[in-house]
C-alpha positions in Angstrom: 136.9 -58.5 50.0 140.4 -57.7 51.6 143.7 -58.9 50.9 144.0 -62.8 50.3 146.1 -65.2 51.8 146.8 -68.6 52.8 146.1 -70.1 56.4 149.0 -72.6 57.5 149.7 -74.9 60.2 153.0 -74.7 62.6 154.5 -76.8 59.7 153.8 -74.2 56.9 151.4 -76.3 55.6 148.1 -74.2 53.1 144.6 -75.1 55.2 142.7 -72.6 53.1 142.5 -69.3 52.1 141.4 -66.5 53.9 141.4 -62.5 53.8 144.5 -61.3 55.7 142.7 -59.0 58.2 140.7 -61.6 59.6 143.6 -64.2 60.0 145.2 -61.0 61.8 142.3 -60.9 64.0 141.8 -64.2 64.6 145.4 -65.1 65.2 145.6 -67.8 62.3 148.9 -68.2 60.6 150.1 -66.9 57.4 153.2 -66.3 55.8 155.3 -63.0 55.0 158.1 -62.8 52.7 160.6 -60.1 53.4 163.9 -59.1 52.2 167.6 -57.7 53.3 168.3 -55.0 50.8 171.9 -54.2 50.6 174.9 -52.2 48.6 177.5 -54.1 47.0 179.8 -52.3 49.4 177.6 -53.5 52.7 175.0 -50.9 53.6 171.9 -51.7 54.5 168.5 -50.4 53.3 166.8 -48.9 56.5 163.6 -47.1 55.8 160.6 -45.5 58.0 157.0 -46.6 57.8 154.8 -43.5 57.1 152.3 -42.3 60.1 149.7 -43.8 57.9 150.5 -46.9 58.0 147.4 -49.1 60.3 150.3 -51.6 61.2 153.2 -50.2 63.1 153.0 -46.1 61.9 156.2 -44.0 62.0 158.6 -47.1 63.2 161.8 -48.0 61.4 162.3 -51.5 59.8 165.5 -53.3 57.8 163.4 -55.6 56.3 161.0 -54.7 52.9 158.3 -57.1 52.7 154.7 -58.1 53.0 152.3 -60.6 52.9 152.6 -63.6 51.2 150.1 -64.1 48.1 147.4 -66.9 47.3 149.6 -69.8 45.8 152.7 -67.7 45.6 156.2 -69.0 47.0 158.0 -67.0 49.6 160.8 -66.1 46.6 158.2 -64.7 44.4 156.3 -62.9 46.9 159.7 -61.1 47.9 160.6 -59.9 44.7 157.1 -58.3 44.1 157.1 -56.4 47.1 160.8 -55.3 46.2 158.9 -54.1 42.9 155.9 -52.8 44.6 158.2 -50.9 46.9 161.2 -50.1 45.3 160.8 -49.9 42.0 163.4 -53.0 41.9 163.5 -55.9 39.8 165.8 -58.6 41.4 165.5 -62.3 42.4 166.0 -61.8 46.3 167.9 -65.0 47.2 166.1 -67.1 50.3 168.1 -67.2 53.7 165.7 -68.8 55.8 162.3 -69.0 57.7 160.7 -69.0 60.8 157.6 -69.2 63.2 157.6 -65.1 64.1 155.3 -64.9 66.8 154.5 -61.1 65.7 153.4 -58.1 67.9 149.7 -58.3 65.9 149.8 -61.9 65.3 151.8 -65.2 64.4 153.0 -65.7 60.9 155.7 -67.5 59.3 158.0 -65.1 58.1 160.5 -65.6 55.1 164.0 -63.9 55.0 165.5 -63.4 51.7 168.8 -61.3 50.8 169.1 -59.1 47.1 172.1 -56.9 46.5 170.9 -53.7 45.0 173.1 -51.5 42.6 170.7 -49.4 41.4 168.9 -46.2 42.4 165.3 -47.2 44.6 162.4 -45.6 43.9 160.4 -46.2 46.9 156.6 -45.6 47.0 155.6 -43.2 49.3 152.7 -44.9 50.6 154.7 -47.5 52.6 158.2 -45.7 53.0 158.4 -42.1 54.4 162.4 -42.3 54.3 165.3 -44.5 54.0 168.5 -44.5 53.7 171.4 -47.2 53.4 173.8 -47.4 56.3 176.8 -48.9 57.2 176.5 -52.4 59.7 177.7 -50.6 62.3 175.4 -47.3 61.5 172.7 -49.7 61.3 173.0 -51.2 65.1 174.1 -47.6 66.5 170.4 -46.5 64.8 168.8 -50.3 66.2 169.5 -48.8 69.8 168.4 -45.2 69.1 165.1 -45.9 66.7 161.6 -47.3 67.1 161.8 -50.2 65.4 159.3 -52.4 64.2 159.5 -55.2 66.8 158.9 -58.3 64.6 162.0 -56.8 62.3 164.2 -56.6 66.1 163.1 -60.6 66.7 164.2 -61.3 62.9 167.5 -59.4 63.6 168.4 -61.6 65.9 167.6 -64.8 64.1 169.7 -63.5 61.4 173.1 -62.2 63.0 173.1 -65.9 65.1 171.9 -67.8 61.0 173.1 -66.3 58.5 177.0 -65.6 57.8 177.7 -62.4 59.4 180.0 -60.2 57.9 182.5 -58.1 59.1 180.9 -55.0 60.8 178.3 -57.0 61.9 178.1 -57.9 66.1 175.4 -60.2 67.8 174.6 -57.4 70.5 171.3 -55.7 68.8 
């Protein structure tokens, strides 16, 4: 059996449970829990999905994150991915969510935010590269990378929500 997760409604509300792939397929919702990783001085984490990858191979993405676990809260979810991916253990803090209507299929997806002093030690099997840019690197590599599109659409959603910060500009 694949990956579990829990079906929910356009309110976030649990139906059942059901193996990811197949909600995927089918189109059901789910939730994802991802997080902005950033440098007490500002720069971002941007990394590169491996060729690998079955969902969106070689593209670039600012978010680190995945799917949301059977009876798991966005928060906690977020923080084991930043483990499972980073070698980081932090309590990413949550921004907000929304109804993503994904390139592959609808999800709710959960923002979070974790300021990371140390060193990363990224598993190779989801990141081929990354690096930590400046805000103003970041939207200079937005127009000149492949980005993942769902991670383009939360983008947006966050420079208009969130608090931007100096650096920052609404034209991604």
């Amino acid at each position: 059996m694949g990956e579990l997760v829990e079906q929910v409604d356009d309110q976030d509300r649990v139906l059942r449970v059901v193996e990811r792939g197949e909600a995927i397929r089918s189109g059901w919702l789910h939730r994802v829990a991802t997080t902005v990783c950033r440098r007490p001085d500002g720069r971002i984490l941007v990394h590169r999905r491996p060729q690998t990858m079955s969902r969106f191979p070689g593209q670039y993405n600012w978010l680190v994150g995945g799917a949301v676990d059977v009876g798991e809260s966005y928060e906690e979810a977020a923080a084991r991915e930043l483990a499972e991916e980073l070698g980081v253990s932090a309590s990413p803090q949550f921004v907000f969510k929304y109804l993503c209507r994904g390139a592959i299929s609808p999800y709710w997806m959960g923002i979070h935010e974790v300021v990371i002093e140390g060193e990363v030690v990224v598993d190779p099997s989801e990141i081929a590269w990354h690096e930590w840019l400046t805000p103003q690197e970041f939207l200079e590599a937005r127009q000149q990378w492949n980005f993942v599109e769902d991670g383009v659409e939360a983008l947006r959603l966050y420079l208009r929500r969130h608090k931007v910060r100096p650096g920052w500009s609404d034209e991604s």
